[in-house]
C-alpha positions in Angstrom: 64.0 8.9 5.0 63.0 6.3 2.3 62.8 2.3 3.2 61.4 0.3 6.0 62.8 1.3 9.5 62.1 0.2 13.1 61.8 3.1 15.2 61.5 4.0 18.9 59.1 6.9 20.2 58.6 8.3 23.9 56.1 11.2 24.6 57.8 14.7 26.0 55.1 15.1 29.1 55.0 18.5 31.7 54.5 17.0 34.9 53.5 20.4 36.8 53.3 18.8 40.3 55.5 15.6 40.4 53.9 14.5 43.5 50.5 14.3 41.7 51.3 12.1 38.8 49.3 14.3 36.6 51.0 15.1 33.5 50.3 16.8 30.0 51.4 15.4 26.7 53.9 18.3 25.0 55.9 16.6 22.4 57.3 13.5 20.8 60.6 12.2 20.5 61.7 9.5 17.5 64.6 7.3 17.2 65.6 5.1 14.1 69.2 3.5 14.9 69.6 2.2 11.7 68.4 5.8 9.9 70.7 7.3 12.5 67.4 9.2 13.1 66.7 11.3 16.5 64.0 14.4 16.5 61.8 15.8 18.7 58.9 18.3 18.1 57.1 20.0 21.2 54.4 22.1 21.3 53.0 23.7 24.9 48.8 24.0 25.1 48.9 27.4 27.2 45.5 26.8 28.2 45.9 23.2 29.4 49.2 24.1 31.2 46.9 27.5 33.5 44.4 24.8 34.3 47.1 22.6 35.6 49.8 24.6 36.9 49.6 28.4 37.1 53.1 28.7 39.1 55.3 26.7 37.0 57.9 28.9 35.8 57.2 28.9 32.1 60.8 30.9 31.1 62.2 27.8 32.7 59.9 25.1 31.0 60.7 26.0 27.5 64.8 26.2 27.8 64.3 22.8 29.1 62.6 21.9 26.2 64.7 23.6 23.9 67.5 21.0 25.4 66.0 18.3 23.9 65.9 19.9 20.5 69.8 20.6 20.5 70.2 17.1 22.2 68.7 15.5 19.5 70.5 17.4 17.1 74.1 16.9 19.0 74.3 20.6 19.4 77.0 21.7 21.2 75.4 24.2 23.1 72.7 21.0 24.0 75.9 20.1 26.7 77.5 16.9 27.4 74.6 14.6 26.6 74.6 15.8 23.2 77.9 14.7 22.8 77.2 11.0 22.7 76.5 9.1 19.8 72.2 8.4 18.8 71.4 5.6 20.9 73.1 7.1 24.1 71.1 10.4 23.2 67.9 9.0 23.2 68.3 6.6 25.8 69.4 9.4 28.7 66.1 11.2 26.7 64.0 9.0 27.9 65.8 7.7 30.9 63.5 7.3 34.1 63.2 11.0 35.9 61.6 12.4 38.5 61.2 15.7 37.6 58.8 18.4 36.0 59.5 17.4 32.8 59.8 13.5 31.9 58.7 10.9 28.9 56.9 7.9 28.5 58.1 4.4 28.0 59.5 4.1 24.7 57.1 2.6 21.8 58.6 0.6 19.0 57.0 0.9 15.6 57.4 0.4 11.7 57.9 3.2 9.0 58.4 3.8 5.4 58.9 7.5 6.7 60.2 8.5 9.5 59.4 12.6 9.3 55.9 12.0 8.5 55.6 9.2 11.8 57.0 11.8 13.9 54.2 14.5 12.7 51.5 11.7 13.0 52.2 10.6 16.5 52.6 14.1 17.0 49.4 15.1 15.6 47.8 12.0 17.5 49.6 12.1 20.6 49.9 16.2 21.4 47.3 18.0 19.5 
């Protein structure tokens, strides 16, 4: 994705014990309107996640995650949600949720690149 685009990002966070507040950063989402532009990357730190949270059930954590993979995609397996055009996608995304899984606030941002953004904020913001 070539050219100058305003983009919006959120951070994918596990949030092992909602009652707690305490969360760990898994993944990034990205949204370009105007690039028609929605991805997510995740990636789960095993070790971080047992020093947090050794009940969560982990079968359960990553098919949630998976979701927002075919969500962003418009998968048809990724349900209803997936059905709806970008903006809709990445707005129920990052819709307010309490639950064990949730995002930040979107971020806006600038980029001649959008694929290389979403590695950098993920390299930045996960790893």
């Amino acid at each position: 994705m070539q050219g100058k685009h305003l983009y919006e990002y959120a951070v994918i966070r596990v949030v092992p014990k909602v009652e707690r507040e305490e969360f760990i950063n898994v993944g990034i989402i990205l949204f370009s309107k105007k690039a028609k532009y929605l991805k997510a990357v995740y990636k789960v730190d095993e070790r971080k996640l047992d020093l947090f949270a050794t009940e969560l059930e982990r079968e359960s954590l990553y098919g949630n995650l998976k979701v927002f993979g075919k969500i962003c995609a418009g998968k048809n397996d990724g349900g209803p949600i997936a059905a709806l055009d970008i903006p809709e996608r990445f707005r129920w995304l990052t819709a307010v949720r309490s639950a064990s899984i949730q995002t930040s606030r979107p971020h806006p941002g600038f980029s001649d690149d959008l694929d290389e953004t979403l590695q950098r904020l993920f390299s930045e913001q996960v790893l």
